[in-house]
N, C-alpha and C positions, 0 to 999 in steps of 0.2 A: 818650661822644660829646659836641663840646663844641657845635653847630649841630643847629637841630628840624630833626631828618629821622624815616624812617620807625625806621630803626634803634634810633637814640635812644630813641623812644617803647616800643618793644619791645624793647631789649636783645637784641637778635639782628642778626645778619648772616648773607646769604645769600649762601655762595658757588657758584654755579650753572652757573659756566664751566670746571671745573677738576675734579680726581677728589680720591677721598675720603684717599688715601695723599700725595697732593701735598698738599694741605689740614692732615693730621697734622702732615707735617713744617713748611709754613709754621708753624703752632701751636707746634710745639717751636721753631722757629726765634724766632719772637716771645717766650717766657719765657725762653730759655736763652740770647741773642743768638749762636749758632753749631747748624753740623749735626751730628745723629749722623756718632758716630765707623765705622757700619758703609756698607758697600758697598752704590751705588743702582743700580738700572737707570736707564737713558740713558731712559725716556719717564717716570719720577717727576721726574728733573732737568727736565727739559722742564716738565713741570707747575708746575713749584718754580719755573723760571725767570719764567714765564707771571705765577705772582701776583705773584713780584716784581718786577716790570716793572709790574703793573697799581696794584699798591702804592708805587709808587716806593721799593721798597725797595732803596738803591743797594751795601751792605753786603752784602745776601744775592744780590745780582745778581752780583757781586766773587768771594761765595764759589762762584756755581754755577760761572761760566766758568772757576775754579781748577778745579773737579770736571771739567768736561766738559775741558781740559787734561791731567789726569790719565787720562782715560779714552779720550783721543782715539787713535784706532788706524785703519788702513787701511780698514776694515770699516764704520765709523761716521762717519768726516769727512765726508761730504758729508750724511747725515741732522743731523748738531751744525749743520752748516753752514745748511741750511735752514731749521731753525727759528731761529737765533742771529741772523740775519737781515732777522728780519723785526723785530727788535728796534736800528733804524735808530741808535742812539748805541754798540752794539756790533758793529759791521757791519768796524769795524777793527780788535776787537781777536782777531775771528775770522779774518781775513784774515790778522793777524801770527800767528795759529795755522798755517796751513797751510802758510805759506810758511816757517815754523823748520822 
């Protein structure tokens, strides 16, 4: 950390908003700059999504909406939709999802 913060001073970061399997993958995501090649459940992507947004991470943002793309089916569009949403700079590109 390059700014005193509490982090800095303790070599820790506390991520306290998010679950412990979205958290792994962030972490792979950060060493490896891409996601595992296996198959997620739609509420990890969600989690994934979440840090990277809170992270500005715009690369892993990129890659989730590819995934949730992939996974988008009758069943899940309007839960993708709802969270994807609240994510106000992706609010269009979920839109040109629904509407292909």
């Amino acid at each position: 950390f390059q700014m005193d913060s509490k982090e800095k001073e303790q070599n820790v970061v506390d991520i306290v908003d998010s679950n412990p399997e979205a958290v792994e993958e962030f972490v792979f995501y950060l060493y490896k700059g891409s996601l595992r090649r296996t198959s997620k459940p739609v509420e990890l992507m969600f989690g994934l999504l979440n840090l990277a947004n809170k992270y500005q991470m715009n690369l892993l943002i990129d890659e989730c909406m590819d995934v949730f793309m992939d996974m988008l089916d009758v069943d899940n569009v309007l839960k993708i939709f709802a969270v994807v949403r609240k994510i106000d700079h992706l609010l269009c590109n979920v839109s040109d999802l629904i509407i292909d």
